[in-house]
Each structure stands twice: as C-alpha cells, then as structure tokens.
C-alpha positions in Angstrom: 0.0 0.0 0.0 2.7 2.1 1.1 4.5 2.0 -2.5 1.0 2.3 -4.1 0.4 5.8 -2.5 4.0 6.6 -3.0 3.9 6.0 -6.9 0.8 8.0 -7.2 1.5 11.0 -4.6 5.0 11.7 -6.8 2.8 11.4 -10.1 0.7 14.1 -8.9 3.4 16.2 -7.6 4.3 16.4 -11.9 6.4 13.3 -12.3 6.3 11.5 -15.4 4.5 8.1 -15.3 6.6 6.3 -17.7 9.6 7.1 -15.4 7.9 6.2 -12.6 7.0 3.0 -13.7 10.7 2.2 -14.7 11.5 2.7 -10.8 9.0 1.1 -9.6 9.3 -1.9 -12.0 5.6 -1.9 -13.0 4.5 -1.7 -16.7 3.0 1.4 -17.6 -0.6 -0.2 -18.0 -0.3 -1.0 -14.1 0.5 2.7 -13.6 -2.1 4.0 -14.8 -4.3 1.6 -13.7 -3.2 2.9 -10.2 -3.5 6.7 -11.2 -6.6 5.9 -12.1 -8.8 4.1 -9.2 -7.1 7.1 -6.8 -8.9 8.9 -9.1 -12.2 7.4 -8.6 -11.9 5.8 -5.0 -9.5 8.0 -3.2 -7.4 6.0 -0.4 -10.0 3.2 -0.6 -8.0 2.4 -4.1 -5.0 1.3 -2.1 -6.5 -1.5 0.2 -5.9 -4.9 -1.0 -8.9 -6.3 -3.4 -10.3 -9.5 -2.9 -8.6 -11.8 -5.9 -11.7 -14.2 -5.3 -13.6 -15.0 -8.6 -16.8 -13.3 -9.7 -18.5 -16.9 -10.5 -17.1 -20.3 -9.4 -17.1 -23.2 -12.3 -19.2 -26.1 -11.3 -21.2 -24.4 -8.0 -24.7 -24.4 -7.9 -27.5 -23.3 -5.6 -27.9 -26.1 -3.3 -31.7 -26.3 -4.2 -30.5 -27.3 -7.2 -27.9 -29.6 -6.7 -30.0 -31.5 -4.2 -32.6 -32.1 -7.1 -29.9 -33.2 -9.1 -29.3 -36.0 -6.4 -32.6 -36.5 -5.9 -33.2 -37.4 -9.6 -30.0 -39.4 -9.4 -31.3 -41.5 -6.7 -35.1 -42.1 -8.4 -33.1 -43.4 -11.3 -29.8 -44.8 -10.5 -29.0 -45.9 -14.1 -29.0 -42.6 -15.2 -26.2 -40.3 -15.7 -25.6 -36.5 -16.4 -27.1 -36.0 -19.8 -30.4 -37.5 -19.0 -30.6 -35.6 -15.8 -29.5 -32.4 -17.3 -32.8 -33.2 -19.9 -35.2 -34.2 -17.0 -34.4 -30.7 -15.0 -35.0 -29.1 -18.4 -38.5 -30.9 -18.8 -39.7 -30.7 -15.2 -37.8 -27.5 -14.0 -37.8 -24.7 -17.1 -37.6 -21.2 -14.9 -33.9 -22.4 -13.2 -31.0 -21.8 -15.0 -30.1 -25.6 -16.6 -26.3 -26.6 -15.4 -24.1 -27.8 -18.4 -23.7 -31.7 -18.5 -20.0 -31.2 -16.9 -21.6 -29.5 -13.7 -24.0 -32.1 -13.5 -21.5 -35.0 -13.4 -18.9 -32.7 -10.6 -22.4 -32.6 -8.7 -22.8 -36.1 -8.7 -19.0 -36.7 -8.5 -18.5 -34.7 -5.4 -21.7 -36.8 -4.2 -20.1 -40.4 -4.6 -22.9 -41.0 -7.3 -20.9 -42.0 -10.4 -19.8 -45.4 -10.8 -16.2 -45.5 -12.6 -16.2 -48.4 -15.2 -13.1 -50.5 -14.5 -10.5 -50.8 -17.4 -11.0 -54.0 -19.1 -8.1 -56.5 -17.4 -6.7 -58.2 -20.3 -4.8 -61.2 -19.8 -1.0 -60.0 -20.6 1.2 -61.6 -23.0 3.8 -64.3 -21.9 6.7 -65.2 -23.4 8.3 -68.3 -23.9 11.1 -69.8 -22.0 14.5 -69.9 -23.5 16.2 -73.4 -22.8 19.8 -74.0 -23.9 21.7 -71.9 -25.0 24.8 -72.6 -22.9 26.9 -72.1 -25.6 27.9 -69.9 -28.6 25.7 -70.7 -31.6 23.2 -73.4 -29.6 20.3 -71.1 -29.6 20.0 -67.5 -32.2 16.8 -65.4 -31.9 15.5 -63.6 -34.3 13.3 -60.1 -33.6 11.8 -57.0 -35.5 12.7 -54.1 -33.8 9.9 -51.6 -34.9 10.0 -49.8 -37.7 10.8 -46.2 -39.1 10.6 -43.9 -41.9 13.0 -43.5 -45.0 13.7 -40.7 -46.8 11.5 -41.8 -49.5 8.9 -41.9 -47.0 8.6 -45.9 -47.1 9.0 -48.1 -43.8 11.7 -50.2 -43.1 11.8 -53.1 -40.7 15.0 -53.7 -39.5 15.0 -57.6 -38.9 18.2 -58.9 -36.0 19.3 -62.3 -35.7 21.5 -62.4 -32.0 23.0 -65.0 -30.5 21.7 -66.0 -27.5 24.8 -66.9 -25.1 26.7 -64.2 -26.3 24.2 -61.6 -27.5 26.1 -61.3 -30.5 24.4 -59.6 -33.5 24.8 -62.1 -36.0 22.8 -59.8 -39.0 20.5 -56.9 -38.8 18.6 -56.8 -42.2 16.3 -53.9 -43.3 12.6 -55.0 -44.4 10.2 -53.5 -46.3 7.8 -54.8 -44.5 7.1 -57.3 -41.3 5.8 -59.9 -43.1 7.1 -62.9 -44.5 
C-alpha cells in the first residue's frame, strides 16, 4: 500500500508516469491503472482487493444440486445428460447446469460409478532353454520400424546369439511380413 500511495503522490506532484513506472518496476498499464482508481476511489483504491472469482465453475445453488441428487437416486441408471434433460422438462424457470456441472455434482456426491478398465490377460513369453553355448540357440526379432527418406517403412529384422548376444545380422525389411 505504502508503494501504491508513494507512486501516485509523486505522479501528482508532476512526475512522469513512464519514469515512474521504470522505478517502480511496473509496466506502464499498471501505472495508470493505479493513477486511475485514486482517481475514482481516493485511499479506498490502495487497500488490497479481494482476488476471489466473480462466478465459481461447477457451483450451484444447493436447491438445485440437491434435485440433481434426488433425480440421481429415483433413477440410479442414469447419468448427467439424461438428468440435465429431465431438469429441463420438469424444472424450465432455473438456469439448466451444463452436463459437466452435473456430473462434478454427482462426482462430489459419490454418485458415479467408474467403469473399471478391461483386465486383459497380458502376453507371456516363452522360455529360452539351452543356450549354454555360442551358436546353440539364435533369436531372431523385429525391432519396430521407421521412416525412409523416401517416406517408405523399413523393418529392420536382427538375428543375435543367445549366449553371447552377439548380432549375428540386422537386415532392413520392407515390410514385417514374411
């Protein structure tokens, strides 16, 4: 506050604002800014505004998130779309929430029912036997593929040996397929 009433005390007194603002460190848009609510508030202009939001995302009147829960709970299958319609029907002089603030409604309620990720049964490989030796066992993999310059794929194709993970060849594909 102290700087506030500073910078504008010494503007008023004939100073220049741009050079003020160069002292201070504040762009000239925040200068004026300042200059300006002394104008229209006086010392009331110095005292720290609240930085809280005009509207909050997601908040409704409580009225109306309750019958948001209460047409959850008469049909439990249902989920924000189709209760977002039935407040439309039933309910036409309140302001309709948008589908997201319905679901956050009945998010923060426990009243949405996350579908579990389907548990697929995960690949396994096959166990390597032998190979106690150089040359008893070679594997043979594609490692991915990537672009050419001529904006074909190639595959590169590796034979290693298994004991001493020699690569044996590495042999570029066009494509994965035999």
């Amino acid at each position: 506050m102290d700087e506030k009433l500073r910078f504008v005390s010494r503007h008023l007194e004939g100073e220049s604002i741009s050079q003020l603002c160069r002292e201070f460190g504040i762009s000239r848009v925040t200068g004026h800014k300042l200059v300006e609510r002394y104008r229209q508030n006086g010392l009331e202009a110095f005292s720290d505004r609240s930085r809280r939001p005009y509207r909050m995302a997601n908040q409704l009147p409580f009225q109306v998130e309750a019958l948001i829960v209460q047409i959850k709970n008469e049909f439990p299958t249902w989920g924000a779309p189709k209760i977002r319609e039935r407040l439309l029907a039933r309910y036409p002089e309140i302001k309709t929430p948008a589908k997201s603030t319905v679901h956050a409604v009945l998010e923060r309620n426990a009243l949405v029912k996350h579908k579990r990720a389907n548990a697929r049964p995960k690949a396994q490989g096959t166990v390597l036997m032998g190979g106690q030796e150089p040359n008893d066992l070679w594997c043979t993999d594609f490692k991915g593929e990537f672009m050419m310059a001529d904006r074909s794929y190639c595959y590169p194709l590796t034979v290693t040996d298994y004991h001493s993970r020699f690569l044996l060849c590495c042999e570029g594909l066009r494509s994965a397929t035999l």
